[in-house]
N, CA, C, O and CB atoms as a CASP TS submission, in Angstrom:
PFRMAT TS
TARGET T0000
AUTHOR 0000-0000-0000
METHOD Language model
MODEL 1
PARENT N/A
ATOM      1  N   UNK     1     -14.620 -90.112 -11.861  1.00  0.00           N
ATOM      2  CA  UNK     1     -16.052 -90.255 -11.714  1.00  0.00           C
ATOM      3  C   UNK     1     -16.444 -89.813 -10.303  1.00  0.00           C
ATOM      4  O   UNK     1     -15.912 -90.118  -9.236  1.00  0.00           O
ATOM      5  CB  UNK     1     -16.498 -91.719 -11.993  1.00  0.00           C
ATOM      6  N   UNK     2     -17.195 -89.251 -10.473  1.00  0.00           N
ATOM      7  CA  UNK     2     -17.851 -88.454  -8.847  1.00  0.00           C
ATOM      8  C   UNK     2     -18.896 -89.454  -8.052  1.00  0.00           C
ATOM      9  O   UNK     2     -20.044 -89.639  -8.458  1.00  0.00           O
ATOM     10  CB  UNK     2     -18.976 -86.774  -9.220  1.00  0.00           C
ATOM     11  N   UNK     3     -18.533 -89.871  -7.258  1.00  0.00           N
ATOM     12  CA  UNK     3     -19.261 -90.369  -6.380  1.00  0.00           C
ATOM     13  C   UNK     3     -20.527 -90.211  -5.575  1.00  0.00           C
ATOM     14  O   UNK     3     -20.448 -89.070  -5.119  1.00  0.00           O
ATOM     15  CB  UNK     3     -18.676 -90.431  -5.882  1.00  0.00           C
ATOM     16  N   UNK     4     -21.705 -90.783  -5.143  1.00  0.00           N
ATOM     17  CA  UNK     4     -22.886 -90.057  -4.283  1.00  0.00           C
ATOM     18  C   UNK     4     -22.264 -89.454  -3.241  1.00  0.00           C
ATOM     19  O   UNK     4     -22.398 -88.231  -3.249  1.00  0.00           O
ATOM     20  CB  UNK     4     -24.033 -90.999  -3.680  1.00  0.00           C
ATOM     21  N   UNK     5     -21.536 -89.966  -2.216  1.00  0.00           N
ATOM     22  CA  UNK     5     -20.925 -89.432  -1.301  1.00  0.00           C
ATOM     23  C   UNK     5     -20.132 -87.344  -1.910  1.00  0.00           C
ATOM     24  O   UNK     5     -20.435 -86.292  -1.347  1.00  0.00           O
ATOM     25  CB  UNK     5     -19.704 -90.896  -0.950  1.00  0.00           C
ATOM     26  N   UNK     6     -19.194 -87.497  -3.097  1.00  0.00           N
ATOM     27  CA  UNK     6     -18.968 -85.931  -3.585  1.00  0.00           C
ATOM     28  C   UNK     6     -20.115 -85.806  -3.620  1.00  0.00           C
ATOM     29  O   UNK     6     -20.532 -85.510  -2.501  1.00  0.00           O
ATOM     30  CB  UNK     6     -18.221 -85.440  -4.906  1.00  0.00           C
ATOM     31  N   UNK     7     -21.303 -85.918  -4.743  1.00  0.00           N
ATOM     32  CA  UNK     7     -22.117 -84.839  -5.041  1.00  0.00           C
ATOM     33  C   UNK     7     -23.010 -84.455  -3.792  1.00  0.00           C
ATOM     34  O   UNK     7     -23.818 -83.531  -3.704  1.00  0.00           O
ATOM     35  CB  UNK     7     -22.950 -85.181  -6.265  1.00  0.00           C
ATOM     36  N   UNK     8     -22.604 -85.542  -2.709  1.00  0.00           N
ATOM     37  CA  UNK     8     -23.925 -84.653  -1.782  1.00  0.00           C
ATOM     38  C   UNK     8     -23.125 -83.688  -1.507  1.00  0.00           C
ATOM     39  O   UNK     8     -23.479 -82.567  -1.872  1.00  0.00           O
ATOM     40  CB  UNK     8     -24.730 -85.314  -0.248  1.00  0.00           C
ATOM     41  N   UNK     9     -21.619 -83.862  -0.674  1.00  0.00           N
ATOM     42  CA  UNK     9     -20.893 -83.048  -0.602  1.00  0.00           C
ATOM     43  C   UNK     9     -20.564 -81.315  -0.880  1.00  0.00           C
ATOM     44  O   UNK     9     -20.279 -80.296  -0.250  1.00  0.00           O
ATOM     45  CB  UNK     9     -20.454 -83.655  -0.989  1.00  0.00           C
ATOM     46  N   UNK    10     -20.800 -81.742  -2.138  1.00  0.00           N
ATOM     47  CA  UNK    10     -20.665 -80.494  -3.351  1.00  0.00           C
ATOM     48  C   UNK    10     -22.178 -80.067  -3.350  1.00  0.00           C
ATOM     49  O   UNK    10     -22.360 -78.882  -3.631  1.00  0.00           O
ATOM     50  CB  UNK    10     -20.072 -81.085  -5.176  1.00  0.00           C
ATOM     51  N   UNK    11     -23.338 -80.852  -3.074  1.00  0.00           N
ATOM     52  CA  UNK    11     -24.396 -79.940  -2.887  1.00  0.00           C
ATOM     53  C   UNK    11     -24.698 -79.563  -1.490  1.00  0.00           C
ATOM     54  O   UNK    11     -25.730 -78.950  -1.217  1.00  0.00           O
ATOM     55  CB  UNK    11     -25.535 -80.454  -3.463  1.00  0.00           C
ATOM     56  N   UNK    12     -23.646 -79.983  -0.405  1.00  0.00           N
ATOM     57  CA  UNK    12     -24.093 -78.886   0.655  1.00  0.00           C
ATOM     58  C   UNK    12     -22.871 -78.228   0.975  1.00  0.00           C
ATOM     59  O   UNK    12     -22.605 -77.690   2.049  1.00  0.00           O
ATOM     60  CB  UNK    12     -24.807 -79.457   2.038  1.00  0.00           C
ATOM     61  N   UNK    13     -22.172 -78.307   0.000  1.00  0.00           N
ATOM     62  CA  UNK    13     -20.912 -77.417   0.085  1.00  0.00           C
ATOM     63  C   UNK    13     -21.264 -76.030  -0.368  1.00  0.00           C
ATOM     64  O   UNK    13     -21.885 -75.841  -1.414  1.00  0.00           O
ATOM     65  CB  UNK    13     -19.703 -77.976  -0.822  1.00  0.00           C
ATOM     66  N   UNK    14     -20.827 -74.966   0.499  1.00  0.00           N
ATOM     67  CA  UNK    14     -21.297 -73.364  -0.117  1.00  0.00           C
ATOM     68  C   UNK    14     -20.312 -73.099  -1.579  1.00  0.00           C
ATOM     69  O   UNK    14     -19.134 -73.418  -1.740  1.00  0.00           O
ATOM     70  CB  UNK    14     -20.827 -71.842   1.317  1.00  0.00           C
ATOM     71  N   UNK    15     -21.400 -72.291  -2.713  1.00  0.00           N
ATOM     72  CA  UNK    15     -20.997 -72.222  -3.527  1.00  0.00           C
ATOM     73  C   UNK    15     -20.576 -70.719  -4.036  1.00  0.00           C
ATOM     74  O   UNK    15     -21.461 -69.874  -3.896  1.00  0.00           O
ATOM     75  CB  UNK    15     -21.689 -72.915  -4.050  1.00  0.00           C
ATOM     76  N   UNK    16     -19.178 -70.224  -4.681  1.00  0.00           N
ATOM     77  CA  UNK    16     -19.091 -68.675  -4.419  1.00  0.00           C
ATOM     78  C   UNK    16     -18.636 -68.498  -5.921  1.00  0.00           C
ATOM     79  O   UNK    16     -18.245 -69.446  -6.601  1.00  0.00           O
ATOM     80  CB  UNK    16     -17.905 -68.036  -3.056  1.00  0.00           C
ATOM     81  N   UNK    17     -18.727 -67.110  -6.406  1.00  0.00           N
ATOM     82  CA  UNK    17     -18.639 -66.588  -7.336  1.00  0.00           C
ATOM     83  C   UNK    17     -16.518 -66.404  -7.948  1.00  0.00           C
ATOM     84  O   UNK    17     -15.649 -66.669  -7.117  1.00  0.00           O
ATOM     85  CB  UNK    17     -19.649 -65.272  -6.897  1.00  0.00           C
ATOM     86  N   UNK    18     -16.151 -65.980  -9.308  1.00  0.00           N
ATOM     87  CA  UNK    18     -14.950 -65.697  -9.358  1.00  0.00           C
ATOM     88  C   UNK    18     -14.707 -64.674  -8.316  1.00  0.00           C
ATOM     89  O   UNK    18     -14.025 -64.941  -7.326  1.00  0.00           O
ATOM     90  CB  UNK    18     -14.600 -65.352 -10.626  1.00  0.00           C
ATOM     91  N   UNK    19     -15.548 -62.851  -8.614  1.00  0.00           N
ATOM     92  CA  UNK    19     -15.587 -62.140  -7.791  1.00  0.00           C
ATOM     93  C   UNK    19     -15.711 -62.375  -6.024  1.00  0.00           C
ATOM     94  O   UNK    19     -15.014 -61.891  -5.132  1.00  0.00           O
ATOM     95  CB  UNK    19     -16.387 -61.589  -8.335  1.00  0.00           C
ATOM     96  N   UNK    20     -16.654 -63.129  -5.961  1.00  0.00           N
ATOM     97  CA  UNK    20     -16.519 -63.260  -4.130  1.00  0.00           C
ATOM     98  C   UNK    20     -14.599 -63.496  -3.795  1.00  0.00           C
ATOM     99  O   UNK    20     -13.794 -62.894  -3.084  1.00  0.00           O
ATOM    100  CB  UNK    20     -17.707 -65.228  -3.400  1.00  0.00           C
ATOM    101  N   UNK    21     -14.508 -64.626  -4.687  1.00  0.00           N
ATOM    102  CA  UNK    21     -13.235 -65.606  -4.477  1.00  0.00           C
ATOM    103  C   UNK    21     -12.091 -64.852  -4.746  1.00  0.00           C
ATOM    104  O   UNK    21     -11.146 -65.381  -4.160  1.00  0.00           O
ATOM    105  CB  UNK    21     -13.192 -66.910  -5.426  1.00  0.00           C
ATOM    106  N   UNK    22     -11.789 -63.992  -5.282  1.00  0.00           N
ATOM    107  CA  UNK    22     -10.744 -63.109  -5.640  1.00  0.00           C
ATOM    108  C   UNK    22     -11.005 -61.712  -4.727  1.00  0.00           C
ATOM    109  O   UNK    22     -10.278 -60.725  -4.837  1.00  0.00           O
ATOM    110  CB  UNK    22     -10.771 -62.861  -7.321  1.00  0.00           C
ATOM    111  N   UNK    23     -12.288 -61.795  -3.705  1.00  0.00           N
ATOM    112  CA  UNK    23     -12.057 -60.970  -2.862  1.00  0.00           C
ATOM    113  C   UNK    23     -11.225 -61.415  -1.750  1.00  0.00           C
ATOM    114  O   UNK    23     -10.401 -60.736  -1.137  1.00  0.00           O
ATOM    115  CB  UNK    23     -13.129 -60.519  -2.524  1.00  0.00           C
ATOM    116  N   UNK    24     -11.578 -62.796  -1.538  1.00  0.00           N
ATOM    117  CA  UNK    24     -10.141 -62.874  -0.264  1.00  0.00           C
ATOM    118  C   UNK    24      -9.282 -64.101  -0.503  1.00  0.00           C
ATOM    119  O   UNK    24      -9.211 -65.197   0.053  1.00  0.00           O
ATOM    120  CB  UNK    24     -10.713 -63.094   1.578  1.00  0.00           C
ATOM    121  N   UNK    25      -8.593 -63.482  -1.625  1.00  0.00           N
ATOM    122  CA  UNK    25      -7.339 -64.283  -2.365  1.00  0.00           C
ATOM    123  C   UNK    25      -6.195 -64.451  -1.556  1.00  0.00           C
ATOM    124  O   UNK    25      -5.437 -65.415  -1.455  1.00  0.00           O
ATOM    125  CB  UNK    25      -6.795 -63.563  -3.635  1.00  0.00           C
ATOM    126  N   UNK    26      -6.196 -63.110  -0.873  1.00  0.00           N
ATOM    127  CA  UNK    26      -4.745 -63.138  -0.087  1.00  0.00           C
ATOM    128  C   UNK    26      -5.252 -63.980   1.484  1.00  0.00           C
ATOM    129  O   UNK    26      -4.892 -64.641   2.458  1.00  0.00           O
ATOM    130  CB  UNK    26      -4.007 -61.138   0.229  1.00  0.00           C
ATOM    131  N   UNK    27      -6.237 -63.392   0.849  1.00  0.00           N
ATOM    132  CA  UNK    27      -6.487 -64.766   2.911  1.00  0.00           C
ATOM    133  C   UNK    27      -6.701 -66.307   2.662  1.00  0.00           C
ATOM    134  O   UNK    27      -6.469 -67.073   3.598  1.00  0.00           O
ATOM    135  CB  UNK    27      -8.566 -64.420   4.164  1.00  0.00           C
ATOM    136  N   UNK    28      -7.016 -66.672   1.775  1.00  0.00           N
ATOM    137  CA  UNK    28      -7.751 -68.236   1.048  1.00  0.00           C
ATOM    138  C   UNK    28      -6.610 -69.066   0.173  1.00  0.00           C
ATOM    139  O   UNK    28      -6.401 -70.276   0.083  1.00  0.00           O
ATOM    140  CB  UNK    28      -9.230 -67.817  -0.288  1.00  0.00           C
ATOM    141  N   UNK    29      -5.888 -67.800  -0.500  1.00  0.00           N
ATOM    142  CA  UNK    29      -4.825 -68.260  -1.298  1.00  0.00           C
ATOM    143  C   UNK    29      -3.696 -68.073  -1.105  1.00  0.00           C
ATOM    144  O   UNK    29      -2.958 -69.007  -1.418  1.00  0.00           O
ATOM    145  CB  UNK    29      -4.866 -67.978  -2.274  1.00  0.00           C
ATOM    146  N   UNK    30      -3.239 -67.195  -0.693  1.00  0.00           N
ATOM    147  CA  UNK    30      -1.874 -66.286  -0.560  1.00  0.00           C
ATOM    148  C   UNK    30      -1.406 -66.150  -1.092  1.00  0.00           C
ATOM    149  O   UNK    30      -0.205 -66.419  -1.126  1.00  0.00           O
ATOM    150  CB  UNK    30      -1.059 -66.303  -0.058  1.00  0.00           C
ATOM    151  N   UNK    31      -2.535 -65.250  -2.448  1.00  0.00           N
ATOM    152  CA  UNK    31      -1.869 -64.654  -3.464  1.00  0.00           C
ATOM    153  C   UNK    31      -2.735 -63.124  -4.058  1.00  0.00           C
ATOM    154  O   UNK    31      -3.641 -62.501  -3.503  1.00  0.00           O
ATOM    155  CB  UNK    31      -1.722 -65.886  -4.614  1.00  0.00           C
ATOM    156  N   UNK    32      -2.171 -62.906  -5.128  1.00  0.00           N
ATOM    157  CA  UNK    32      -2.952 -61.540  -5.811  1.00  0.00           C
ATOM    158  C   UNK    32      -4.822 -62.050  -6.018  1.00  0.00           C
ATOM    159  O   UNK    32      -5.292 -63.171  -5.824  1.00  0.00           O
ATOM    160  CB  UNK    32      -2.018 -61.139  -7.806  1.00  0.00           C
ATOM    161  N   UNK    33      -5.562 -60.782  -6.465  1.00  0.00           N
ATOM    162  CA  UNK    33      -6.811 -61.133  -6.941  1.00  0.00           C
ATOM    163  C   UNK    33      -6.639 -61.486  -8.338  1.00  0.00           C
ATOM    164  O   UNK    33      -7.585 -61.976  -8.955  1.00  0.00           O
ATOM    165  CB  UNK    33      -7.801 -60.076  -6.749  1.00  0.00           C
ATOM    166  N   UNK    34      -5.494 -61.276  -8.904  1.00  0.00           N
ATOM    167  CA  UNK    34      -5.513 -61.205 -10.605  1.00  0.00           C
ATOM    168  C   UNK    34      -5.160 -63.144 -10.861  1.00  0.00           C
ATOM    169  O   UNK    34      -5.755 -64.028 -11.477  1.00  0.00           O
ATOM    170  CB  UNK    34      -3.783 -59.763 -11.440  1.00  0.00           C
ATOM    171  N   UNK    35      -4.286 -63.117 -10.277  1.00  0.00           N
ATOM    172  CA  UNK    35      -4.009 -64.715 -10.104  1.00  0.00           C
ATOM    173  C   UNK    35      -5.468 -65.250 -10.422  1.00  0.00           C
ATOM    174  O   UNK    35      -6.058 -65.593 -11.446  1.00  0.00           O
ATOM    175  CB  UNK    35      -3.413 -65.238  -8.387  1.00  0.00           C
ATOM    176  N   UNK    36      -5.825 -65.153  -8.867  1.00  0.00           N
ATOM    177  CA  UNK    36      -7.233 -66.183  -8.610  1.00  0.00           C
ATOM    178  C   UNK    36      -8.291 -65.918  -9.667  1.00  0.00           C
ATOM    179  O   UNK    36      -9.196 -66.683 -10.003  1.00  0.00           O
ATOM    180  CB  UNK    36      -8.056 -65.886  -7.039  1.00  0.00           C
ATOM    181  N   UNK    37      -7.976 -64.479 -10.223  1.00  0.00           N
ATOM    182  CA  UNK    37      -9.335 -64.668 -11.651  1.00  0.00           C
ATOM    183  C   UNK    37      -8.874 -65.374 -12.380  1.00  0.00           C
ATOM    184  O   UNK    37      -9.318 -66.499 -12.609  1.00  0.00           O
ATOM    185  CB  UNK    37      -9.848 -63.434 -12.678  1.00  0.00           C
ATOM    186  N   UNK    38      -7.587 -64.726 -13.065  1.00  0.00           N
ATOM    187  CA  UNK    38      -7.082 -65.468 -14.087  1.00  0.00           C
ATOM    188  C   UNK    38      -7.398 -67.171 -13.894  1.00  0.00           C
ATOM    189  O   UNK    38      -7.875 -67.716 -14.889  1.00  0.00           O
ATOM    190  CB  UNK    38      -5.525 -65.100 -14.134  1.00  0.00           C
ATOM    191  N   UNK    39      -7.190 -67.920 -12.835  1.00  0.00           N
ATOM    192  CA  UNK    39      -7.328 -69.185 -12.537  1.00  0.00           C
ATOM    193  C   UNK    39      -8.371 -69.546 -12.999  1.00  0.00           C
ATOM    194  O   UNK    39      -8.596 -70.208 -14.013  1.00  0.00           O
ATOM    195  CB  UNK    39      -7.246 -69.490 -11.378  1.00  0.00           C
ATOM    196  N   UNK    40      -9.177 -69.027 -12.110  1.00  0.00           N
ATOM    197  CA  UNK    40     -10.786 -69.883 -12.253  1.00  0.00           C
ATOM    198  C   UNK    40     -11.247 -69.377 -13.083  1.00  0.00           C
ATOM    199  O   UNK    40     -12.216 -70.094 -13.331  1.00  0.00           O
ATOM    200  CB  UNK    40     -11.906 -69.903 -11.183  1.00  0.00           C
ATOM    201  N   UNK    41     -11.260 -67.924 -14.314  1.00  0.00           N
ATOM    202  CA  UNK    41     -11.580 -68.020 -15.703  1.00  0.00           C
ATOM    203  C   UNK    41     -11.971 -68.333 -16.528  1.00  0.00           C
ATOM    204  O   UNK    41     -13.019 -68.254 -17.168  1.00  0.00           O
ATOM    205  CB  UNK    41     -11.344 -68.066 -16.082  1.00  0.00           C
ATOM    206  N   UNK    42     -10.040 -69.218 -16.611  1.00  0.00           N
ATOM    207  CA  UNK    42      -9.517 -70.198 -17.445  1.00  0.00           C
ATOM    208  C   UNK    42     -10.252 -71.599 -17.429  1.00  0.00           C
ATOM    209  O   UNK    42     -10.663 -72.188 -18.429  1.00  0.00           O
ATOM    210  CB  UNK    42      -8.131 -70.351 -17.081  1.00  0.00           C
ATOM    211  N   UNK    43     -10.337 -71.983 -16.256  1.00  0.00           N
ATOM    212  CA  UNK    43     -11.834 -72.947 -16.120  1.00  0.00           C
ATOM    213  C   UNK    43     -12.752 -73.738 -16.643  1.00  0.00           C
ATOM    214  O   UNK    43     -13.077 -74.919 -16.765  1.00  0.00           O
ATOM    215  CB  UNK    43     -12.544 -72.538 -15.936  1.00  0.00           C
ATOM    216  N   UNK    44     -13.102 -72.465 -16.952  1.00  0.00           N
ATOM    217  CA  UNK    44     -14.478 -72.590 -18.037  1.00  0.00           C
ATOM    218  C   UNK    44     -15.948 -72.493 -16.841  1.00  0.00           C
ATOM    219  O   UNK    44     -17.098 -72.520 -17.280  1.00  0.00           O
ATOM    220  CB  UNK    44     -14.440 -74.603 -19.115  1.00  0.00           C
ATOM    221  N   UNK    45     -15.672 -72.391 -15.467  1.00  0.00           N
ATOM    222  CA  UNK    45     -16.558 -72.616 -14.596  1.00  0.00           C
ATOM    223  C   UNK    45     -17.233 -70.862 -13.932  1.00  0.00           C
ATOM    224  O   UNK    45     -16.498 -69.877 -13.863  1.00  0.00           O
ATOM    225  CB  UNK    45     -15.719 -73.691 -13.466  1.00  0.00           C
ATOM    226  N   UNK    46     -18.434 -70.852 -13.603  1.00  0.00           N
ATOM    227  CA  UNK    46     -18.370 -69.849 -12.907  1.00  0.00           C
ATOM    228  C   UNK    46     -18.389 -69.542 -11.775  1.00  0.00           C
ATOM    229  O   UNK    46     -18.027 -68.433 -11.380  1.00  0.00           O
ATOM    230  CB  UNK    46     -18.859 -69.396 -13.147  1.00  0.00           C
ATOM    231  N   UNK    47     -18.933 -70.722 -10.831  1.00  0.00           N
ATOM    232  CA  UNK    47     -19.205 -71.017  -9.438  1.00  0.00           C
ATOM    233  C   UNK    47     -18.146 -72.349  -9.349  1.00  0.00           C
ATOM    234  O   UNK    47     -17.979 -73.320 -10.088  1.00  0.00           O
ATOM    235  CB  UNK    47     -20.999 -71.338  -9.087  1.00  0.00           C
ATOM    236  N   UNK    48     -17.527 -71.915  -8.095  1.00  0.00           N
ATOM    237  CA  UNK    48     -17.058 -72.654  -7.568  1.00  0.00           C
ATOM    238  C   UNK    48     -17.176 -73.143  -5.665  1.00  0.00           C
ATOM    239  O   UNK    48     -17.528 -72.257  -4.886  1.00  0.00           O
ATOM    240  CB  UNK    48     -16.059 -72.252  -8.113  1.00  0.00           C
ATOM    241  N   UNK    49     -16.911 -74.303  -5.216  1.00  0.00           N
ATOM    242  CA  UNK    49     -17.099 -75.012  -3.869  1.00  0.00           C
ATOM    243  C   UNK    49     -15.377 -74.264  -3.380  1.00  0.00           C
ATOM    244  O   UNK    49     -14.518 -74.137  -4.252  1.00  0.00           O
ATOM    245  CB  UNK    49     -17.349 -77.224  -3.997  1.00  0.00           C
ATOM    246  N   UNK    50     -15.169 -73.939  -2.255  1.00  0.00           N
ATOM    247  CA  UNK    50     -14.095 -73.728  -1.531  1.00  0.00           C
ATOM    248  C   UNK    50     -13.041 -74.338  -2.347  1.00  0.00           C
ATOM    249  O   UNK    50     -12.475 -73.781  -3.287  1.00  0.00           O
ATOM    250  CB  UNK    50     -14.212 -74.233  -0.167  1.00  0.00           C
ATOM    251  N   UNK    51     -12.834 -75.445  -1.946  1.00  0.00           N
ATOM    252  CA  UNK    51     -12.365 -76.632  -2.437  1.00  0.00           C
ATOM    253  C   UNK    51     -11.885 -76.712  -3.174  1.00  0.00           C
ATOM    254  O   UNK    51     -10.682 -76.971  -3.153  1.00  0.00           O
ATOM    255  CB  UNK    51     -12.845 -77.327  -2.626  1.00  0.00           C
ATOM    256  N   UNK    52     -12.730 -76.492  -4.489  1.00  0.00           N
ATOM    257  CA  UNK    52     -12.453 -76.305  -5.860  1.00  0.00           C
ATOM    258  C   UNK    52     -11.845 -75.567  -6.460  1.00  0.00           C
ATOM    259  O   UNK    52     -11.270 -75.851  -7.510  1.00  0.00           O
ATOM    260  CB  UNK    52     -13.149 -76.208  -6.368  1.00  0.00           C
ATOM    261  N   UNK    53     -11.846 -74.258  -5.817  1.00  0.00           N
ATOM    262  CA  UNK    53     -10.936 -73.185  -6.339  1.00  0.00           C
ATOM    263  C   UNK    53      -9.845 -73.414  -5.726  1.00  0.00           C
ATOM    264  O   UNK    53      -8.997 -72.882  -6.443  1.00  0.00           O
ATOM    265  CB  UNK    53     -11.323 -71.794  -6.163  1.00  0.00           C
ATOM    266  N   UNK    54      -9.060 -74.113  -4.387  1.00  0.00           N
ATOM    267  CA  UNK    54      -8.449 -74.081  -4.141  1.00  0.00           C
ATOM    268  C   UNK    54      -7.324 -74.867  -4.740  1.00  0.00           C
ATOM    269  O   UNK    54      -6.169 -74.454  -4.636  1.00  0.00           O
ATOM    270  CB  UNK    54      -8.812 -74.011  -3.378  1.00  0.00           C
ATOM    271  N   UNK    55      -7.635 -76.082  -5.417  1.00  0.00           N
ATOM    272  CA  UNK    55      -7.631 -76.810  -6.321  1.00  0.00           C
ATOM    273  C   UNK    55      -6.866 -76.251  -7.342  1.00  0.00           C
ATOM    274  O   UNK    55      -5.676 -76.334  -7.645  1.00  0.00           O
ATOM    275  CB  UNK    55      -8.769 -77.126  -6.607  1.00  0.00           C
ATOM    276  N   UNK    56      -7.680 -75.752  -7.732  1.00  0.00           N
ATOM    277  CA  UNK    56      -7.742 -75.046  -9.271  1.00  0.00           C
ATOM    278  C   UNK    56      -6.427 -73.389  -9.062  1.00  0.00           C
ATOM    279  O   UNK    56      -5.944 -72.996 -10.124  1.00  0.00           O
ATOM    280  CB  UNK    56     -10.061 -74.369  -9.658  1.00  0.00           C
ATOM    281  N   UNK    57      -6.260 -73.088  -8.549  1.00  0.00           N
ATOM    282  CA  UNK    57      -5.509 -72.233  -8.258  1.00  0.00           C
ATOM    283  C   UNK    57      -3.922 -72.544  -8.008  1.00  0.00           C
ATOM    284  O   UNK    57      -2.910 -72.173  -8.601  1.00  0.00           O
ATOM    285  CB  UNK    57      -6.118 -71.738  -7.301  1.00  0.00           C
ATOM    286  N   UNK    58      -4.141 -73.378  -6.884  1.00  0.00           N
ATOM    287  CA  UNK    58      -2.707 -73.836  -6.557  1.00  0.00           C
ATOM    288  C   UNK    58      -2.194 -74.915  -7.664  1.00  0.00           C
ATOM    289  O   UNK    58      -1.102 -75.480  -7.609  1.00  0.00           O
ATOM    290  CB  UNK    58      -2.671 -74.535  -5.008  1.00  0.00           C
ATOM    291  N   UNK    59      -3.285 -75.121  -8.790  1.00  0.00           N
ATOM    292  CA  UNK    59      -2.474 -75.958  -9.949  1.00  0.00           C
ATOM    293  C   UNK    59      -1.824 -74.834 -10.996  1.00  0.00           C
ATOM    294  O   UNK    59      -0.740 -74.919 -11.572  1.00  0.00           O
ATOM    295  CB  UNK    59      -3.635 -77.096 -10.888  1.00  0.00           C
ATOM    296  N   UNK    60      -2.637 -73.940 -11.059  1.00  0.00           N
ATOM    297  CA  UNK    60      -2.561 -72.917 -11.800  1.00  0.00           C
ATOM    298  C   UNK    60      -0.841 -71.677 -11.383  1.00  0.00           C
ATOM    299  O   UNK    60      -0.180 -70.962 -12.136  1.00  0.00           O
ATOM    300  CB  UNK    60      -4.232 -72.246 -11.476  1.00  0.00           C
ATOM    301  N   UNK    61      -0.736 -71.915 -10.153  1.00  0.00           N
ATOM    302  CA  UNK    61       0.402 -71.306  -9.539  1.00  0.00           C
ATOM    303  C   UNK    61       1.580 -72.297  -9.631  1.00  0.00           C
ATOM    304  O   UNK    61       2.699 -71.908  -9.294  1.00  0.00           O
ATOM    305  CB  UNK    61       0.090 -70.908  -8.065  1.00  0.00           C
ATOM    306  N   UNK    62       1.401 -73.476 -10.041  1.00  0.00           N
ATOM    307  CA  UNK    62       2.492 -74.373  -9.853  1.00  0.00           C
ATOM    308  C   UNK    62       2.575 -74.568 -11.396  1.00  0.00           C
ATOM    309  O   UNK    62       3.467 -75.378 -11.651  1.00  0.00           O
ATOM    310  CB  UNK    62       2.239 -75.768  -8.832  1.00  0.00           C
ATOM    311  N   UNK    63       2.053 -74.177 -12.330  1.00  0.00           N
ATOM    312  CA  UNK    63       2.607 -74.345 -14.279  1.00  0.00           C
ATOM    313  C   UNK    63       3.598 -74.073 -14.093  1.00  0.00           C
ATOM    314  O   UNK    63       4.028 -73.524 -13.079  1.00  0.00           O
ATOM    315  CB  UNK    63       2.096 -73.402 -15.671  1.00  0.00           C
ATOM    316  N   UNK    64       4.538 -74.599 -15.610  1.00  0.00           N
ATOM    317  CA  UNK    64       5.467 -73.330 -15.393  1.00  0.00           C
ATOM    318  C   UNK    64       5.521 -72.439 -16.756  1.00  0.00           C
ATOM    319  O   UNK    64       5.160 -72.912 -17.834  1.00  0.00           O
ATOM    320  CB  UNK    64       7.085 -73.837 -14.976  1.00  0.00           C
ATOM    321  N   UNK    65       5.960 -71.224 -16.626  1.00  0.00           N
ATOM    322  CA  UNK    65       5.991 -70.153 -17.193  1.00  0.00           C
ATOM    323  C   UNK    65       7.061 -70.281 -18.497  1.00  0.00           C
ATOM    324  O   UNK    65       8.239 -70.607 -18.354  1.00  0.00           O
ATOM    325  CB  UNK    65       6.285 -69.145 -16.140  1.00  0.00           C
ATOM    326  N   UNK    66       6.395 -69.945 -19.869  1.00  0.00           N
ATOM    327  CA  UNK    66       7.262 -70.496 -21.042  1.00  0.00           C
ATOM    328  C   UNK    66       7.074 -69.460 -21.730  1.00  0.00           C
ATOM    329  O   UNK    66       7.580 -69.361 -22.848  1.00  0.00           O
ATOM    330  CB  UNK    66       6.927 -71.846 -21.799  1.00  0.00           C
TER
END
């Protein structure tokens, strides 16, 4: 459950696109751009907070492969 304290958070947190975010994958993530789409995609989201993708990525890099 999200708290008042997150949502103010998350509403003055800057909010960026898949594309912005998979432009600086290798600087944010330290990984490919295909990764970080594939990640946040999968989602279901289209905007994401810093944060969030970072989140969402490094869970996405740690599955494992079957």
């Amino acid at each position: 459950m999200t708290t008042k304290k997150e949502k103010k958070e998350q509403a003055a947190a800057s909010v960026y696109t898949v594309g912005q975010l998979a432009e600086v994958s290798e600087k944010l993530f330290g990984t490919d751009k295909i990764i970080v789409k594939a990640a946040l995609k999968i989602s279901g989201k289209e905007t994401f907070t810093e944060n969030e993708a970072v989140k969402i990525v490094n869970a996405f890099r740690k599955k494992e492969v079957k």
